[in-house]
C-alpha positions as CSV (number, residue, x, y, z in Angstrom):
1,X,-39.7,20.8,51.0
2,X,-36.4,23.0,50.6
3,X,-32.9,21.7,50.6
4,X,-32.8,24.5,53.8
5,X,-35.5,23.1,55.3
6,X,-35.0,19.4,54.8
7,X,-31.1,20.1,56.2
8,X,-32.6,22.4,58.9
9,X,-35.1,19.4,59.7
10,X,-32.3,16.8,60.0
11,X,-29.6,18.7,61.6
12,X,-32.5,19.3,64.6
13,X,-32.3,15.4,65.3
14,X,-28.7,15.6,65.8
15,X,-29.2,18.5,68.4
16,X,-29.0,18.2,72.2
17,X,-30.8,20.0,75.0
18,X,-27.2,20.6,77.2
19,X,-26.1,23.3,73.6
20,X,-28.4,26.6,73.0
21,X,-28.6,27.0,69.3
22,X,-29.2,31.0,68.1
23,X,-30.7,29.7,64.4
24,X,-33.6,27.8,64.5
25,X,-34.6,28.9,61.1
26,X,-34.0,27.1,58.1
27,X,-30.6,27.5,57.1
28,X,-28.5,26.9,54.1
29,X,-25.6,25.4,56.1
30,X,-25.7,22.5,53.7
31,X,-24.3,24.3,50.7
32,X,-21.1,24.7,53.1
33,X,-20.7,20.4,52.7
34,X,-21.4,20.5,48.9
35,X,-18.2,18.0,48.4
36,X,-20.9,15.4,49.9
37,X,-23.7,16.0,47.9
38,X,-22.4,17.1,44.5
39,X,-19.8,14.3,43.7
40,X,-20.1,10.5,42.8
41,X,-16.7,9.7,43.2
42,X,-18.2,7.8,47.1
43,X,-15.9,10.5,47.7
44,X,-17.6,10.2,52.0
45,X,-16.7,6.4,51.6
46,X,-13.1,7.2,52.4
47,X,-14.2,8.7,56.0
48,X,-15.1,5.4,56.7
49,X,-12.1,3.1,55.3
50,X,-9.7,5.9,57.1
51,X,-11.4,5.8,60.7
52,X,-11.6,1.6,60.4
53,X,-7.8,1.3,59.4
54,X,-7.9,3.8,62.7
55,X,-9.6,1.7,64.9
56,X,-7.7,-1.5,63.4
57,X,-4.1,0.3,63.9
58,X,-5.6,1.4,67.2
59,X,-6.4,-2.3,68.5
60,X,-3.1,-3.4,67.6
61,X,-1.4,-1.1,69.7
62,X,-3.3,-1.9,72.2
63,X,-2.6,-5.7,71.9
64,X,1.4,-5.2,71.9
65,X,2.6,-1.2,72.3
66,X,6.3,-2.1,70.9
67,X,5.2,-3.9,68.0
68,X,3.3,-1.4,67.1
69,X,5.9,1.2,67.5
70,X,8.3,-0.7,65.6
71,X,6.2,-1.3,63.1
72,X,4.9,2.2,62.4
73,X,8.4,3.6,62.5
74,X,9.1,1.3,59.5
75,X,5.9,1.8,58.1
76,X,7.1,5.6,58.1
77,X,10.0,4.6,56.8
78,X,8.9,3.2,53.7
79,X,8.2,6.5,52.5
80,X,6.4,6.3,49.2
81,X,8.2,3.3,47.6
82,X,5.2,1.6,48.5
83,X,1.4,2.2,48.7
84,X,-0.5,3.1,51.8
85,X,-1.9,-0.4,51.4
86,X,1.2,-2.0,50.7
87,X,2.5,-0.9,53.7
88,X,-0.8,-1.5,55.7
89,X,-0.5,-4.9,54.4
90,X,3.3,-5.5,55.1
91,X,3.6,-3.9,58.5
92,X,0.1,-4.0,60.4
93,X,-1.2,-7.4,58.3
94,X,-4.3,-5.1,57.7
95,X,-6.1,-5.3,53.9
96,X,-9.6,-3.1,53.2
97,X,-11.7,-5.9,53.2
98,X,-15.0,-7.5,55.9
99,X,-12.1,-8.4,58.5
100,X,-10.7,-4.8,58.7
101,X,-14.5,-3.5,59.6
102,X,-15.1,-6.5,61.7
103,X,-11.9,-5.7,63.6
104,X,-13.0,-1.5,63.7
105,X,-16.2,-3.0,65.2
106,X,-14.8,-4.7,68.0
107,X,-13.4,-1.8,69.2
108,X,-16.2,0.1,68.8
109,X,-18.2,-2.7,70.9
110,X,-15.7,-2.3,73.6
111,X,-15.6,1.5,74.0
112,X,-19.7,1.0,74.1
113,X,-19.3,-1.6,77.1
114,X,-17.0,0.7,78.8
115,X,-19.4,3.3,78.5
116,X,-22.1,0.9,79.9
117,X,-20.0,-0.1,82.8
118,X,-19.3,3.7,83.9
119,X,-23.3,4.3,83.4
120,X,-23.6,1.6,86.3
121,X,-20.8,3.0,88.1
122,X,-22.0,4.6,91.8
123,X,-19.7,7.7,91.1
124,X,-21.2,8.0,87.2
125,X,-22.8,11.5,87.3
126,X,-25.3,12.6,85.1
127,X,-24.5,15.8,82.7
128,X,-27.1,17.6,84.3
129,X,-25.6,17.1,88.1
């Protein structure tokens, strides 16, 4: 198999029904993302630390707005006399560890019960209606 066809293949089983797609040939649309395939620096691993310390940041706002605020104003005004972690650490309490994906998760868990509760909502409309 073909790197075009094996990324045409597996980009088909991300597709939906509700999108018309004009290229159902094999394509070489991978060669566009090379910074994925062609490094081994894990370089897609910081994707996933950034959207955690997201989701983490994002639940404590949620848990006290003001805090928050007053914390990120002095976490942006630290500037660079300290790391991104450093400061993560200092003003948020979060470290890169099982705790901060743990805590992502939970907010991930809720946005997946909210989206259960609208799906048994009367007024929840289908995409298609």
């Amino acid at each position: 198999m073909s790197h075009n066809s094996l990324w045409t293949s597996l980009s088909k089983e991300y597709r939906s029904d509700l999108v018309v797609y004009h290229n159902n040939e094999d394509s070489a649309q991978w060669t566009y993302i090379s910074h994925i395939y062609f490094t081994n620096n894990y370089y897609t691993f910081q994707y996933a630390v950034s959207k955690a310390i997201t989701l983490s940041l994002f639940k404590k706002y949620r848990e006290d707005p003001e805090e928050f605020n007053r914390n990120y104003v002095e976490y942006l005004s630290a500037g660079t006399t300290m790391t991104p972690a450093e400061k993560l650490k200092k003003y948020f309490e979060i470290e890169v560890n099982k705790k901060l994906f743990d805590d992502a998760m939970d907010i991930v868990e809720l946005r997946i019960n909210t989206l259960n509760e609208l799906e048994k909502s009367p007024f929840h409309l289908s995409p298609l209606e």
